[in-house]
GUNU-42343 format. One record per residue (C-alpha): residue number from 1; x negated, y negated, z; residue in three letters. Coordinates in steps of 0.02 Angstrom, whole numbers, plus 50000, padded with zeros to 5 digits. Example, Ala and Ser with C-alpha at 12.3 -4.5 7.8 and 13.67 -1.06 7.14 Angstrom:
2
<site 1; <49385; 50225; 50390>; 'ALA'>
<site 2; <49316; 50053; 50357>; 'SER'>
This chain:
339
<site 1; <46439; 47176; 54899>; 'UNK'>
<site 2; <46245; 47215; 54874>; 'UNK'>
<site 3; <46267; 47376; 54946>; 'UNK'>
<site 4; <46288; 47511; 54821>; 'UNK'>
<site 5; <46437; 47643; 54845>; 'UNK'>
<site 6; <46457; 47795; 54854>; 'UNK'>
<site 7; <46648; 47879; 54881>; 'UNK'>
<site 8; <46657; 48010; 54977>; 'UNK'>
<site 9; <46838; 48021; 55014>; 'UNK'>
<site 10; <46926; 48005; 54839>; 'UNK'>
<site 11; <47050; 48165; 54762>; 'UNK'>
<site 12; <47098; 48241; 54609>; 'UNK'>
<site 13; <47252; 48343; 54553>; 'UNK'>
<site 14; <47195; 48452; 54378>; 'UNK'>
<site 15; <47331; 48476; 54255>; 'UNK'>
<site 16; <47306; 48656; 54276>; 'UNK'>
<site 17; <47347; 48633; 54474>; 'UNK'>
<site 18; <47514; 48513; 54438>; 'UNK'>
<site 19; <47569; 48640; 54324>; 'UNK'>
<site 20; <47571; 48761; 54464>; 'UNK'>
<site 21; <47661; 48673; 54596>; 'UNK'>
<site 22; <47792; 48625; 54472>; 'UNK'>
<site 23; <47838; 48779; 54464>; 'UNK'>
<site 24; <47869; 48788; 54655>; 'UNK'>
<site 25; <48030; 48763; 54733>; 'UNK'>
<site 26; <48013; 48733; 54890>; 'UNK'>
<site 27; <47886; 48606; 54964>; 'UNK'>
<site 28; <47748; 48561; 54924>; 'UNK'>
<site 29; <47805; 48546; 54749>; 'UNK'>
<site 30; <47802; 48435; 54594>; 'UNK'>
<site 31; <47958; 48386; 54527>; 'UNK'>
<site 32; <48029; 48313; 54350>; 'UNK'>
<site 33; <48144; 48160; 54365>; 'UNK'>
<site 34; <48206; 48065; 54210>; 'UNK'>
<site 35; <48019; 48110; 54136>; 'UNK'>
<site 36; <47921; 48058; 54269>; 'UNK'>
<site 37; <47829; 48181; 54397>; 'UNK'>
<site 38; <47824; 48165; 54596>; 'UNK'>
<site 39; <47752; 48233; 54737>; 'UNK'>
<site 40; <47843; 48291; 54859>; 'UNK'>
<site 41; <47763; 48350; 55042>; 'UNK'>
<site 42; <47881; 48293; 55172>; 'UNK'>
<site 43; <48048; 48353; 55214>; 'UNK'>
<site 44; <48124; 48145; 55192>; 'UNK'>
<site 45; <48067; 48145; 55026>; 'UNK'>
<site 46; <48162; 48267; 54947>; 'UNK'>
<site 47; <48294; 48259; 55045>; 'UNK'>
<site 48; <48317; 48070; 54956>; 'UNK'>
<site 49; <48368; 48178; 54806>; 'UNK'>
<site 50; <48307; 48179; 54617>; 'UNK'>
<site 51; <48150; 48073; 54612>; 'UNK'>
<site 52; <48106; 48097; 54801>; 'UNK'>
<site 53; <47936; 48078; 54816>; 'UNK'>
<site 54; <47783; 47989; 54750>; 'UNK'>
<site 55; <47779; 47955; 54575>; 'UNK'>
<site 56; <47630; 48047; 54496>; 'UNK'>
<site 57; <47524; 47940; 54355>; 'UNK'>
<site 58; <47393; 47963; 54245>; 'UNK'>
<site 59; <47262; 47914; 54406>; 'UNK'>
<site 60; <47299; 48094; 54476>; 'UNK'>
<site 61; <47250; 48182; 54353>; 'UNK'>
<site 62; <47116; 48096; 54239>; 'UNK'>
<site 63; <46943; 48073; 54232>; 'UNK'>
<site 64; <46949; 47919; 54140>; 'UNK'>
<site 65; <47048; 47842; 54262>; 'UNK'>
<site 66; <46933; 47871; 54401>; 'UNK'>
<site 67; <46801; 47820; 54304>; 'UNK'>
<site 68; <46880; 47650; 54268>; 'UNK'>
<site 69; <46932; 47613; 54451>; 'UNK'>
<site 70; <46751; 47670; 54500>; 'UNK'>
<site 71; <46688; 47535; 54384>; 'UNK'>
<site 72; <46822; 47416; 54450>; 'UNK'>
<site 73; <46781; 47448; 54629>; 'UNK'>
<site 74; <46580; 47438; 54603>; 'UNK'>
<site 75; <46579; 47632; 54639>; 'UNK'>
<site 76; <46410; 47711; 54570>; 'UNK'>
<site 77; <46458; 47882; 54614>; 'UNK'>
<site 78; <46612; 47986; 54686>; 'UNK'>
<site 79; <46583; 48142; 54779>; 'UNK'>
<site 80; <46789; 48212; 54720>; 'UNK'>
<site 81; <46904; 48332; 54788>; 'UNK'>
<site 82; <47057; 48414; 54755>; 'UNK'>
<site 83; <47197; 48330; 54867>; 'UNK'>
<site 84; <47298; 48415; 54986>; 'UNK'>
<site 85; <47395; 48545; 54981>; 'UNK'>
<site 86; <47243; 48636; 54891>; 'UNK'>
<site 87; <47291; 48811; 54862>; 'UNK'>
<site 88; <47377; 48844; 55026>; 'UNK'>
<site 89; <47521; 48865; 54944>; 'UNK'>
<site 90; <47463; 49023; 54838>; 'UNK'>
<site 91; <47408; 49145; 54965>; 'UNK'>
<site 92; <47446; 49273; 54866>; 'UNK'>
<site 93; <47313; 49387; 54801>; 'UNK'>
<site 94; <47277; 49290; 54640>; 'UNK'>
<site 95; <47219; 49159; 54762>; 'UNK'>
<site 96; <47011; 49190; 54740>; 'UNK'>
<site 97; <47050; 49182; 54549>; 'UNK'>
<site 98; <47155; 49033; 54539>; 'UNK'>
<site 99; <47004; 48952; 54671>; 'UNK'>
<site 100; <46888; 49031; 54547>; 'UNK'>
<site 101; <46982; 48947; 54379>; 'UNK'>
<site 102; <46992; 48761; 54482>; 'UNK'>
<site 103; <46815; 48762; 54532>; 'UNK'>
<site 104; <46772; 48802; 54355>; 'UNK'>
<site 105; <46837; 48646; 54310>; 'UNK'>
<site 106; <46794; 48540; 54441>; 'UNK'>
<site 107; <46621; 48601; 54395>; 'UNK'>
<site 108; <46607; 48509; 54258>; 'UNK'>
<site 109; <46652; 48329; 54308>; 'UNK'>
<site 110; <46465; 48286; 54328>; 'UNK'>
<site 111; <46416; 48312; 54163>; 'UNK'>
<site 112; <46577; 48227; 54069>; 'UNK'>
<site 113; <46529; 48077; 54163>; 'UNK'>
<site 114; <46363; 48046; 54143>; 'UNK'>
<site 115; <46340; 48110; 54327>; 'UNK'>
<site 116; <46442; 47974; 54431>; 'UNK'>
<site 117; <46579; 48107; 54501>; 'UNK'>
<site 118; <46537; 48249; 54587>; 'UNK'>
<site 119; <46657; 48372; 54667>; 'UNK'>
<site 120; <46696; 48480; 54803>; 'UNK'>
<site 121; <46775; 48654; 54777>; 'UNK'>
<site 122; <46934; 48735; 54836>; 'UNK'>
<site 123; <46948; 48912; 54934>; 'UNK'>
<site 124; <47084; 49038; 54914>; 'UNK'>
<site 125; <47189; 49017; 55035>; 'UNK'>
<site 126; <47232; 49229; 55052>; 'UNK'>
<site 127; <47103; 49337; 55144>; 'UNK'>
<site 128; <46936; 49262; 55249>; 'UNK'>
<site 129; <46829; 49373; 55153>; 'UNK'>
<site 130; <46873; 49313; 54966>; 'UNK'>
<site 131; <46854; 49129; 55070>; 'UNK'>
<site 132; <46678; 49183; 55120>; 'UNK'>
<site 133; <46646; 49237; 54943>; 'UNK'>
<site 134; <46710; 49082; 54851>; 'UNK'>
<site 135; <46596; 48970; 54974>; 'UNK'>
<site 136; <46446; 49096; 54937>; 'UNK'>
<site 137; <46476; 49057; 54748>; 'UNK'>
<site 138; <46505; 48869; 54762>; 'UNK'>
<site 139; <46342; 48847; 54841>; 'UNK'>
<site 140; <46266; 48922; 54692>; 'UNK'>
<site 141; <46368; 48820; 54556>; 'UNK'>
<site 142; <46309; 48659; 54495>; 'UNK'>
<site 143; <46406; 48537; 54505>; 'UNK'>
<site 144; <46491; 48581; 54663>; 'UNK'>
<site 145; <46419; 48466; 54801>; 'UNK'>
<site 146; <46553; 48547; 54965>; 'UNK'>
<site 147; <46715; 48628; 55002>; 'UNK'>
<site 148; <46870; 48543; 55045>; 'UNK'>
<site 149; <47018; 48603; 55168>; 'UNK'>
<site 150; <47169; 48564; 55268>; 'UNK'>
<site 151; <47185; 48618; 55455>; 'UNK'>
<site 152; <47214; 48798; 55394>; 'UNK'>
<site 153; <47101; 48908; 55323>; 'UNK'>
<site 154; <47184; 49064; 55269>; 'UNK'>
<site 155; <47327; 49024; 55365>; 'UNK'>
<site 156; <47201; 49017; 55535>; 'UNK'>
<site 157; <47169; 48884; 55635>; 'UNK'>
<site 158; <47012; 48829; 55633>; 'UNK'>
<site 159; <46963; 48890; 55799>; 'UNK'>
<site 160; <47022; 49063; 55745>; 'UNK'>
<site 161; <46860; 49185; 55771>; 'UNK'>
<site 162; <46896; 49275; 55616>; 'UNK'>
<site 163; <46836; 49129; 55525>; 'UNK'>
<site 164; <46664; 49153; 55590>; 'UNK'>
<site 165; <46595; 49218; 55429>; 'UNK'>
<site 166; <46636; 49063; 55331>; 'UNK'>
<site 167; <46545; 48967; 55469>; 'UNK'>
<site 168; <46389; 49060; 55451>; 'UNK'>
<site 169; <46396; 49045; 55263>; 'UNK'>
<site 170; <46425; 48863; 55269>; 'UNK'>
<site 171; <46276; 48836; 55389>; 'UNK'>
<site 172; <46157; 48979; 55296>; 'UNK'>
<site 173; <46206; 48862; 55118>; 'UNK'>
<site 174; <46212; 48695; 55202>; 'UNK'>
<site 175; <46375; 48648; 55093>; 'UNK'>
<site 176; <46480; 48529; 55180>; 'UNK'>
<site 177; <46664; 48581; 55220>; 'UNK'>
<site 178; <46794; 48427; 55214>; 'UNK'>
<site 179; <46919; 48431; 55336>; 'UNK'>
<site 180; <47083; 48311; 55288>; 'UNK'>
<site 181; <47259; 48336; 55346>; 'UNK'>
<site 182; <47413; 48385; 55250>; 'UNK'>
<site 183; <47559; 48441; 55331>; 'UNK'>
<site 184; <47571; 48312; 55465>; 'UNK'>
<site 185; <47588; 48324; 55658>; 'UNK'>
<site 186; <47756; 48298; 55735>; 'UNK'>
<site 187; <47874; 48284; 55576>; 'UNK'>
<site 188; <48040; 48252; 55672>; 'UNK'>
<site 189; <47967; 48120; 55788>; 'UNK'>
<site 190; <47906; 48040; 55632>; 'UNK'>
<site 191; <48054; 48030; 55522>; 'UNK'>
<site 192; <48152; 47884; 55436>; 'UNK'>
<site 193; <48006; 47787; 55387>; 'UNK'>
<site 194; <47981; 47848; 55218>; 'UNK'>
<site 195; <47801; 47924; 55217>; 'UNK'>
<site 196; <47723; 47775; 55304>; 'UNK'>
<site 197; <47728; 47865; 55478>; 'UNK'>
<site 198; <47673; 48033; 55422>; 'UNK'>
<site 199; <47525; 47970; 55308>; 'UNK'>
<site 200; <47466; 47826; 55441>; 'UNK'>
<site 201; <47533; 47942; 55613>; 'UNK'>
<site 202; <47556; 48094; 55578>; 'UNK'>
<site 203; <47414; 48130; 55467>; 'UNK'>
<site 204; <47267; 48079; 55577>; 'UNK'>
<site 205; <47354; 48167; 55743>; 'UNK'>
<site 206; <47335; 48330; 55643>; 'UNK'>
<site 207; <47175; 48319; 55597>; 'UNK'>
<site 208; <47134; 48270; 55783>; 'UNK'>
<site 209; <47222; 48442; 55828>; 'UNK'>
<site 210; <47131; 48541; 55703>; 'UNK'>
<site 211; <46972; 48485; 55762>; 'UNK'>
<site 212; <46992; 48480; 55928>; 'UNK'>
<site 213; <47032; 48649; 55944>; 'UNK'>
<site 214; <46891; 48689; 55826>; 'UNK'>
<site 215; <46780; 48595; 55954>; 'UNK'>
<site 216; <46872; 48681; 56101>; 'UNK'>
<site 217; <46826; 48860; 56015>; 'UNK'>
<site 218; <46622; 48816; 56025>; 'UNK'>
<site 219; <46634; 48814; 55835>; 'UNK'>
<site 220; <46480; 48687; 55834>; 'UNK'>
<site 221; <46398; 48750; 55975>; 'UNK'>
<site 222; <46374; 48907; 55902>; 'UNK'>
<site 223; <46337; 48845; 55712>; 'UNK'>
<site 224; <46244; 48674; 55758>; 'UNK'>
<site 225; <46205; 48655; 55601>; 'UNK'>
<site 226; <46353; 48675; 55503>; 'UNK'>
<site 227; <46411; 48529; 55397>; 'UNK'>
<site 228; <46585; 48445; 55435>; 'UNK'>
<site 229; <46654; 48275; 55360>; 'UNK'>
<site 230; <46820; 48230; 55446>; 'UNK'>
<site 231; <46921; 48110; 55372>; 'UNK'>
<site 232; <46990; 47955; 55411>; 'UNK'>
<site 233; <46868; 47917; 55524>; 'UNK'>
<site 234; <46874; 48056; 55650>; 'UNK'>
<site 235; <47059; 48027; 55680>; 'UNK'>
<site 236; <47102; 47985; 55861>; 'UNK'>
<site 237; <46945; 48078; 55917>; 'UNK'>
<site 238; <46831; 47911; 55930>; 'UNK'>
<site 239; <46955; 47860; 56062>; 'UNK'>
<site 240; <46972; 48034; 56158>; 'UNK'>
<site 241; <46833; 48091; 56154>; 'UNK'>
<site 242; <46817; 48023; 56337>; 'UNK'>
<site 243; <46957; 48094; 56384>; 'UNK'>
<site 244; <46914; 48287; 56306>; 'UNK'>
<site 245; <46754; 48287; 56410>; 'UNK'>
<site 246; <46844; 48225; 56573>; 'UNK'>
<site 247; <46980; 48381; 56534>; 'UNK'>
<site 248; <46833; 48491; 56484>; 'UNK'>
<site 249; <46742; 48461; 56661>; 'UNK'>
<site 250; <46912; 48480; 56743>; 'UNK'>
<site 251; <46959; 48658; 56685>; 'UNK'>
<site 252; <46823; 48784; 56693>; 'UNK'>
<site 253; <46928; 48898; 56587>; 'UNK'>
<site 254; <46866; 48824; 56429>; 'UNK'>
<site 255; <46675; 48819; 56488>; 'UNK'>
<site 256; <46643; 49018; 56409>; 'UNK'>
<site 257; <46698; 48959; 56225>; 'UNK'>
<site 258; <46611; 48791; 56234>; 'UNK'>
<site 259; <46461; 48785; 56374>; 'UNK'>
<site 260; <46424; 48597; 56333>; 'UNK'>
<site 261; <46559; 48434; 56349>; 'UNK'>
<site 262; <46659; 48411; 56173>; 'UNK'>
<site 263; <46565; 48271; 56152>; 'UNK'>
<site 264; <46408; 48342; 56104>; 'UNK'>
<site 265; <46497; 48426; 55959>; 'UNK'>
<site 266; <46593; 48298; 55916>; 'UNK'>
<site 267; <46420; 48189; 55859>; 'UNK'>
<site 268; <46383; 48330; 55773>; 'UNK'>
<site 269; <46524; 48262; 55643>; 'UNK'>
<site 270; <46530; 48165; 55493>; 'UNK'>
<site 271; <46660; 48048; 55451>; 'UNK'>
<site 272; <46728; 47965; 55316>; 'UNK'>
<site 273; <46754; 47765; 55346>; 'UNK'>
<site 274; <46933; 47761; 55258>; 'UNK'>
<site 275; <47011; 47652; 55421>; 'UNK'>
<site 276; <47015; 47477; 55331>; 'UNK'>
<site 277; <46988; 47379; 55507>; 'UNK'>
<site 278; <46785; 47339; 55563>; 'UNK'>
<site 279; <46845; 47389; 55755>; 'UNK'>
<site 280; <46895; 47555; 55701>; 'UNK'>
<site 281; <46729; 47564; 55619>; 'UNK'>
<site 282; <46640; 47545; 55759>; 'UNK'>
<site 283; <46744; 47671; 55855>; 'UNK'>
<site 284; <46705; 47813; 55728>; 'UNK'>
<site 285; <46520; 47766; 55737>; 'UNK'>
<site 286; <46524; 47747; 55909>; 'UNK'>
<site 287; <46561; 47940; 55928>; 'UNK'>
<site 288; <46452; 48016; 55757>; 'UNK'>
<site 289; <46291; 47865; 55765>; 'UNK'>
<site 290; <46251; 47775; 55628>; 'UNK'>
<site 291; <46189; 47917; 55519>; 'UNK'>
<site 292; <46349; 48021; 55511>; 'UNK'>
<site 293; <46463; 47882; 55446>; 'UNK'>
<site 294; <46516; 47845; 55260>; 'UNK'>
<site 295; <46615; 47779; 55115>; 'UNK'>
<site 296; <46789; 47804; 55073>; 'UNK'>
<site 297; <46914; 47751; 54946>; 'UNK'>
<site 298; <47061; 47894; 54978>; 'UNK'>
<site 299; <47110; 47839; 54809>; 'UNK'>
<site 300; <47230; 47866; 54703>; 'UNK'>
<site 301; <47352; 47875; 54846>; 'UNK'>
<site 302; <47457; 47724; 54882>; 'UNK'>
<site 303; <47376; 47695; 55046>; 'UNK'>
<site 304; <47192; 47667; 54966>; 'UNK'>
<site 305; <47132; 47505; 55000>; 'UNK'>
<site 306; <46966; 47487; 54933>; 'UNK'>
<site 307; <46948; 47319; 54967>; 'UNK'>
<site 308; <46998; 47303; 55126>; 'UNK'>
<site 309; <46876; 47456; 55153>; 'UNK'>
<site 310; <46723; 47361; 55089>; 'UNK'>
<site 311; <46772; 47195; 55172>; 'UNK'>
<site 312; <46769; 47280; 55368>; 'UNK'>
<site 313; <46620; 47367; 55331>; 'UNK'>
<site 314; <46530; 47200; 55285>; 'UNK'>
<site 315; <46595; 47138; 55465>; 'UNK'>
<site 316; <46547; 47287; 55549>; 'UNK'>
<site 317; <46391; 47321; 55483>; 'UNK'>
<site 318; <46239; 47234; 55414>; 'UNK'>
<site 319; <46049; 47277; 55329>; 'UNK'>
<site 320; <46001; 47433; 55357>; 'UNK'>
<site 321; <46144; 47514; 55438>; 'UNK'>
<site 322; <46258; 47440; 55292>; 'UNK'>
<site 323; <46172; 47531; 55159>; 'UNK'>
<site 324; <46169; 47691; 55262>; 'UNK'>
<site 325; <46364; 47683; 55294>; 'UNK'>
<site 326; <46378; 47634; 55084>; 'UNK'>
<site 327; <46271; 47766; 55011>; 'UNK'>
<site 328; <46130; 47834; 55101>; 'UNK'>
<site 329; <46233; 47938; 55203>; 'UNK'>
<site 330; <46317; 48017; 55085>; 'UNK'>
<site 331; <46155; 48060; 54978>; 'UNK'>
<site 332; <46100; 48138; 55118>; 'UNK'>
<site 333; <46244; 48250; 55163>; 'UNK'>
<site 334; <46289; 48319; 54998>; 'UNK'>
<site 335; <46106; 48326; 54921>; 'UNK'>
<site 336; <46140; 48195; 54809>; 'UNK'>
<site 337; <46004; 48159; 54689>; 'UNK'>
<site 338; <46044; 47990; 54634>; 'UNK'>
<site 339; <45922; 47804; 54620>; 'UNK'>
């Protein structure tokens, strides 16, 4: 590929962050099976007993790793972020501090590396206000490049109005928020598929929820300028986004919150291009334009596909638009300062 690349959809789990969900119990947890550590997030996997989830190796956790599958890949740079469940699990009110001690670190993957990774940072996941804070602070940290959550913030949806302070100080800052699923939509119908139907199904139907009602709530109407990068494409919005403005138009109800048809906001997105199929491509462009689509690897999770990533994106885009969707883009949303 003559395209350079730039990941924008590639995770992390600190040692320091393991340690603490191995000491949970209940899920989401890290568990200890004849030596070797798995993740465990959905109900099927533990219930298949000692060594129920996904075995955790050394590309979770290290630096080097990343750095060596960045070279393998042809990855220049790597805008990284904590993977899910973030610290949604400790909502307790060491939550800014724990935020605070992760962000620290995360901090200070650009130097070690010469400058190819960059990260996002986490928020605590207790009170809106410490949220607010921790975003006001991560703006002002170098090394942090955006903010990474799940379809809860604080335990609020994201439509909830109490989380319009962290919307104004994303937009006043500019730092991009990452929106990525975790805890999957419709568990039960999902089951007895291993995790293939939660990561491939359930997974992007979530994130469609979360955003949709975040669209529904006039979220970007009211902060046009706030920066959001959905993954996996957008989810199923690229194909419903039809559909929301024809149920938009239909029930007046929903005209105070958002005064404009959902798919105004919805170009407003970003989106990562982790879909691994050119028509899909398309789709998600379709809905964001050619400016407000971009790179992704997903790695280290089983379901990265790199290749297949890099291959649809030479089908569905050429010359211009190609390096736009490989790198541009994402120099441009995160401030990247990069030849």
């Amino acid at each position: 590929m003559t395209a350079k690349l730039i990941d924008t959809h590639s995770h992390t789990y600190p040692r320091t962050y393991l340690d603490l969900l191995k000491k949970r119990t209940t899920i989401p947890k890290v568990t200890v099976h004849e030596g070797i550590e798995y993740f465990v997030i959905f109900p099927q996997e533990e219930a298949a007993g000692p060594g129920g989830g996904r075995p955790i190796d050394a590309s979770y956790s290290s630096i080097e790793e990343k750095v060596a599958f960045m070279d393998r890949e042809n990855i220049s740079h790597t805008v990284i972020s904590v993977g899910n469940p973030w610290l949604d699990p400790f909502d307790g009110p060491d939550s800014p501090d724990l935020a605070r001690m992760l962000n620290e670190e995360l901090a200070t993957y650009q130097d070690v590396t010469g400058g190819r990774i960059l990260a996002m940072g986490v928020l605590p996941a207790n009170e809106v206000n410490d949220a607010v804070q921790v975003a006001h602070e991560v703006a002002r940290t170098q090394g942090l490049y955006g903010l990474i959550t799940g379809p809860f913030i604080c335990g609020r949806t994201l439509d909830d109005p109490a989380l319009d302070p962290l919307w104004q100080e994303l937009e006043t800052s500019s730092l991009p928020l990452f929106i990525h699923p975790h805890y999957s939509a419709a568990v039960d119908d999902l089951r007895d598929f291993g995790h293939a139907l939660p990561v491939s199904i359930g997974f992007p139907f979530e994130t469609t929820i979360a955003v949709s009602r975040l669209v529904f709530a006039g979220v970007l109407h009211r902060y046009p300028e706030l920066k959001l990068l959905v993954a996996h494409g957008g989810a199923a919005l690229p194909m419903l986004a039809g559909r929301m403005d024809s149920a938009w138009r239909s029930d007046p109800s929903t005209h105070d919150r958002l005064p404009t048809p959902p798919s105004e906001s919805l170009a407003r997105l970003h989106v990562d291009l982790v879909l691994y199929h050119e028509r899909s491509m398309r789709a998600s462009t379709n809905m964001v334009g050619i400016d407000n689509v971009m790179y992704g690897t997903d790695n280290p999770f089983s379901v990265s596909d790199p290749a297949a990533n890099v291959r649809a994106m030479q089908i569905a885009f050429s010359g211009e638009s190609l390096q736009k969707v490989s790198h541009l883009n994402a120099r441009r949303l995160f401030g990247i300062d990069v030849e």
